[in-house]
DSSP file (Angstrom, degrees, kcal/mol; ACC not computed):
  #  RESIDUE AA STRUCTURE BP1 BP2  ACC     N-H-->O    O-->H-N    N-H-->O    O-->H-N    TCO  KAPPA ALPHA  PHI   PSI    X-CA   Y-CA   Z-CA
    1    1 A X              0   0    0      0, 0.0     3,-0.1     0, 0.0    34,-0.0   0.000 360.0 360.0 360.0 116.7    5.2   -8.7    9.9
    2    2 A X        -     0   0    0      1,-0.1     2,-0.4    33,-0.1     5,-0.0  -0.148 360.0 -95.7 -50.6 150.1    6.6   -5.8   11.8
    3    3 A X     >  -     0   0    0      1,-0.1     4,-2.1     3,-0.1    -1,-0.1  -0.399  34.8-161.8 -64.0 122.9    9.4   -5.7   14.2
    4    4 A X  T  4 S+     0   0    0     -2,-0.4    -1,-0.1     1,-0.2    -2,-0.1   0.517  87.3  48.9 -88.9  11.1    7.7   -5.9   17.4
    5    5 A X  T  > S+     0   0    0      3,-0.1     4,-2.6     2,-0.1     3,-0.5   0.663 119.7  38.0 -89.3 -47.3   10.4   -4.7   19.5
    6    6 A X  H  > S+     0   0    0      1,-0.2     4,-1.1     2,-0.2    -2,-0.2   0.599 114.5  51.3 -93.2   0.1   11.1   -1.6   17.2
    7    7 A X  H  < S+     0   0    0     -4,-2.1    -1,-0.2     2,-0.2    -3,-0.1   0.539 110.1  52.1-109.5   7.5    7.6   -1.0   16.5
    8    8 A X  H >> S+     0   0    0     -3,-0.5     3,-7.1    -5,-0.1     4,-1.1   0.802 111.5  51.5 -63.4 -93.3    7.2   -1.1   20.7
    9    9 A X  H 3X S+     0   0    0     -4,-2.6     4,-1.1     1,-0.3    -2,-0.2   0.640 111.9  42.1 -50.2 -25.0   10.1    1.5   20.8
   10   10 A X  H 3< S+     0   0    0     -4,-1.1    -1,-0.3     2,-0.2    -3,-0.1   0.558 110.4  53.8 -97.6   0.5    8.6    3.9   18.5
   11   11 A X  H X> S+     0   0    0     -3,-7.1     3,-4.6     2,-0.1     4,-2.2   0.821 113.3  50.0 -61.6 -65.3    5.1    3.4   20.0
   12   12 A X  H 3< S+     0   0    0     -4,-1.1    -2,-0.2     1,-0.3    -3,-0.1   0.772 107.4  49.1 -18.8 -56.0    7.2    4.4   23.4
   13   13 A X  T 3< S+     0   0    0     -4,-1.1    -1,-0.3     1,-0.3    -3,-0.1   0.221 103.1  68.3 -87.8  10.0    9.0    7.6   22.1
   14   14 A X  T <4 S+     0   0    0     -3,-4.6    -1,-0.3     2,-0.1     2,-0.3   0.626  96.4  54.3-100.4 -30.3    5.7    8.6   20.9
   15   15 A X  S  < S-     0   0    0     -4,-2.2    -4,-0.0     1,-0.1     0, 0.0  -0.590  92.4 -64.9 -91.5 158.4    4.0    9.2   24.3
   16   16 A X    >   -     0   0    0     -2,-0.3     3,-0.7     1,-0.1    -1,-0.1   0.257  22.5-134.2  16.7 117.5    4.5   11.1   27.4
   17   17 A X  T 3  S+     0   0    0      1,-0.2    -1,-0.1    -4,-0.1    -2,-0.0   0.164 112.3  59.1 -85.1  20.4    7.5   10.8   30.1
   18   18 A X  T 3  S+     0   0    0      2,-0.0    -1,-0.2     0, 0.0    -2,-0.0   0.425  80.6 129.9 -86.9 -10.9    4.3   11.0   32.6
   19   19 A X    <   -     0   0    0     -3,-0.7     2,-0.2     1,-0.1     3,-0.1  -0.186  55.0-131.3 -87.9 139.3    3.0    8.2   31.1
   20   20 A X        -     0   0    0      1,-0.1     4,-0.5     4,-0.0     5,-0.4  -0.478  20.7-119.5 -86.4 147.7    1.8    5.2   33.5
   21   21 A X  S  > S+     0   0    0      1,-0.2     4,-0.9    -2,-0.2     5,-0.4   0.824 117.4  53.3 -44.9 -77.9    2.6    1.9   33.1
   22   22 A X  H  > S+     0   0    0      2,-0.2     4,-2.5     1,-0.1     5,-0.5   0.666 108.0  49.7  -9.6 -60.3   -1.2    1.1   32.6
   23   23 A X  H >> S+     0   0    0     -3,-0.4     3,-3.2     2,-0.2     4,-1.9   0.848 114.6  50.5 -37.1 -92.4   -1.6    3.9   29.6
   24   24 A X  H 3> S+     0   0    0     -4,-0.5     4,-2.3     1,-0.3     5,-0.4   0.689 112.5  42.6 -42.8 -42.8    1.6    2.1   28.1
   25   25 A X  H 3X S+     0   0    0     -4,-0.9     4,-1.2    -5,-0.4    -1,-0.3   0.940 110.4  51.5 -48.7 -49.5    0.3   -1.2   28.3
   26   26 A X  H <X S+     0   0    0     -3,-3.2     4,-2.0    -4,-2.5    -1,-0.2   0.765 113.8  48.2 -65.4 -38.9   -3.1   -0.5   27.2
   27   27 A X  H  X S+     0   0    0     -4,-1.9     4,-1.8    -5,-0.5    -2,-0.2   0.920 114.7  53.3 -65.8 -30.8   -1.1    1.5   23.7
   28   28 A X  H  X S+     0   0    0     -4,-2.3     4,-1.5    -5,-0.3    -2,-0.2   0.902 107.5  45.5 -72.1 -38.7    0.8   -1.6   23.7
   29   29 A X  H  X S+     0   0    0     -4,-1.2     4,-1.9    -5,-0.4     5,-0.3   0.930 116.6  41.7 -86.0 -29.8   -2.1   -3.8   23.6
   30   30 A X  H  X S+     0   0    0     -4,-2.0     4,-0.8     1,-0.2    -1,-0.2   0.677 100.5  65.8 -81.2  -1.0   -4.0   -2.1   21.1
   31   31 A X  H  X S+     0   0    0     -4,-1.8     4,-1.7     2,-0.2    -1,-0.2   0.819 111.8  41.7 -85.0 -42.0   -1.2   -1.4   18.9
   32   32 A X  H  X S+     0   0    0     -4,-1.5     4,-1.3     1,-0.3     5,-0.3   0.763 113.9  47.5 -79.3 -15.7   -1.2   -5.6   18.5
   33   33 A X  H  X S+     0   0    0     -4,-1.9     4,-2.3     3,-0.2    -1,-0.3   0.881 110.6  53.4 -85.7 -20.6   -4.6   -6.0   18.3
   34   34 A X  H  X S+     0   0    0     -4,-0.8     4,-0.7     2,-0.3    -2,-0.2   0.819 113.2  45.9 -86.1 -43.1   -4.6   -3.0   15.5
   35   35 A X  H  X S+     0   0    0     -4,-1.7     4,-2.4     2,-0.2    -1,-0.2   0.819 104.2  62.4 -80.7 -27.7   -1.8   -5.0   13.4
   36   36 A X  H  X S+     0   0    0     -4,-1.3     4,-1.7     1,-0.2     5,-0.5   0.835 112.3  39.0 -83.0 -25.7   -3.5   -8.5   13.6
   37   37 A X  H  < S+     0   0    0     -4,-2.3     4,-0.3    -5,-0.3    -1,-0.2   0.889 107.4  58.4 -88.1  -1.8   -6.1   -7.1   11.9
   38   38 A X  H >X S+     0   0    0     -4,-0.7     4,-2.4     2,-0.2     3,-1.1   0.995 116.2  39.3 -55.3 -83.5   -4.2   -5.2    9.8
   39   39 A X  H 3< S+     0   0    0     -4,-2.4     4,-0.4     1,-0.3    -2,-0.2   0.434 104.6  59.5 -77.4  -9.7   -2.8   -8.4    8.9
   40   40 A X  T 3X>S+     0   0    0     -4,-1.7     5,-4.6     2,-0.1     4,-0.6   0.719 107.2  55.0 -66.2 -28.5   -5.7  -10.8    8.8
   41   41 A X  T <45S+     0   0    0     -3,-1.1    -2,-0.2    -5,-0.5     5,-0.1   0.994 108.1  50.1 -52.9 -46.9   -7.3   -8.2    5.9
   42   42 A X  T  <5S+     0   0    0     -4,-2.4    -1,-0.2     1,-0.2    -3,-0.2   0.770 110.1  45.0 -53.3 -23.6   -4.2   -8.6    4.0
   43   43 A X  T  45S-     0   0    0     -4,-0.4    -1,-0.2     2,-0.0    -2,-0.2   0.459 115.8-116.7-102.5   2.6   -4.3  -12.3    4.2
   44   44 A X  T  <5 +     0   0    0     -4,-0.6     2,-0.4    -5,-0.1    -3,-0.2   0.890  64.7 151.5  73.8  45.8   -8.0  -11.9    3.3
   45   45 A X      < +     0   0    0     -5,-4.6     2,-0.3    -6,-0.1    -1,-0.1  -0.119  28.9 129.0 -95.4  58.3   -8.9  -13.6    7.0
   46   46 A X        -     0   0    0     -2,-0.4     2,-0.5    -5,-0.1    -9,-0.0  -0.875  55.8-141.5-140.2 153.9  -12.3  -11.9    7.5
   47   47 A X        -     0   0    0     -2,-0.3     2,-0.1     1,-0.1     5,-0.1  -0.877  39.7-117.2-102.5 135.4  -16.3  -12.8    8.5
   48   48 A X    >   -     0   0    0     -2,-0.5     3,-0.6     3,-0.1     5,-0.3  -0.280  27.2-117.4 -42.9 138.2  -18.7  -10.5    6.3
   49   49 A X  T >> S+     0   0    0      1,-0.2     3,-4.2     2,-0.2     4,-2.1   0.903 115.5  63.6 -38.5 -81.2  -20.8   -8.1    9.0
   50   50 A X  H 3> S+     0   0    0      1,-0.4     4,-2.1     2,-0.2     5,-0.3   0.601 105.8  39.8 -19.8 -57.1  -23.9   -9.6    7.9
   51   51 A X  H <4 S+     0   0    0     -3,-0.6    -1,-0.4     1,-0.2    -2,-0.2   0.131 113.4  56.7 -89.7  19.5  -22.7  -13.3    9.2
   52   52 A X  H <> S+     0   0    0     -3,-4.2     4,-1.9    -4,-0.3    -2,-0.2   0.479 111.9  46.0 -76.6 -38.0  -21.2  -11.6   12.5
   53   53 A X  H  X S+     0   0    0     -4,-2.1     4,-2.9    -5,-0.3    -2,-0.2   0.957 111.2  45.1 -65.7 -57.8  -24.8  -10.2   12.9
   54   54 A X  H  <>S+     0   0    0     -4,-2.1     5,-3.7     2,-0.2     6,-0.6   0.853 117.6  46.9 -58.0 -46.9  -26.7  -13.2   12.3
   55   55 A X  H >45S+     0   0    0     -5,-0.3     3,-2.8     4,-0.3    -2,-0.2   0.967 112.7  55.6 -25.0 -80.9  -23.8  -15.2   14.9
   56   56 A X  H 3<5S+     0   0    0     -4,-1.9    -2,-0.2     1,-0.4    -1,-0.2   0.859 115.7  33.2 -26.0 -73.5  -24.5  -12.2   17.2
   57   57 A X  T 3<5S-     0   0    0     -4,-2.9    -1,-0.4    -5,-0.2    -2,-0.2  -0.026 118.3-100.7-104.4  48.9  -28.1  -12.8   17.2
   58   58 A X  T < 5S+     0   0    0     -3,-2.8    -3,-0.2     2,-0.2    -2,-0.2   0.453  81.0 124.4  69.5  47.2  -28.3  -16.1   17.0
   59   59 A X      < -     0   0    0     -5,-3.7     2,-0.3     1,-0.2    -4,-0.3   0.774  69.2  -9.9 -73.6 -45.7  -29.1  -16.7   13.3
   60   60 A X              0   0    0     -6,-0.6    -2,-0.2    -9,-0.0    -1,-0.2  -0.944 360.0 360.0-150.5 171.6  -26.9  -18.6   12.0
   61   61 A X              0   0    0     -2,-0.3   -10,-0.1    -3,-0.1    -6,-0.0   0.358 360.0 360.0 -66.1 360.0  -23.4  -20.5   12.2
């Protein structure tokens, strides 16, 4: 698992010095959602499409 402090600070030094807190928050939050899923693939944590679909449209469990 990356450091989430340093992998914050080199999201940071990557943007703008205009940048608004909002922007940064919003980089911040997709940068974690972008690594748990990273790291659910790895751990092999994932629904096939097909049973997301069926969920979706109320096919199945």
């Amino acid at each position: 698992m990356p450091n989430a402090k340093r992998s914050a600070l080199e999201l940071i030094e990557q943007l703008p010095d205009s940048v608004s807190w909002e922007d940064l928050m919003y980089q911040l939050y997709v940068k974690q959602k972008l690594e748990d899923g990273l790291r659910d693939l790895n751990e092999n944590r994932r629904i096939p499409h097909e049973t997301v679909k069926a969920r979706l449209l109320g096919g199945g469990a």
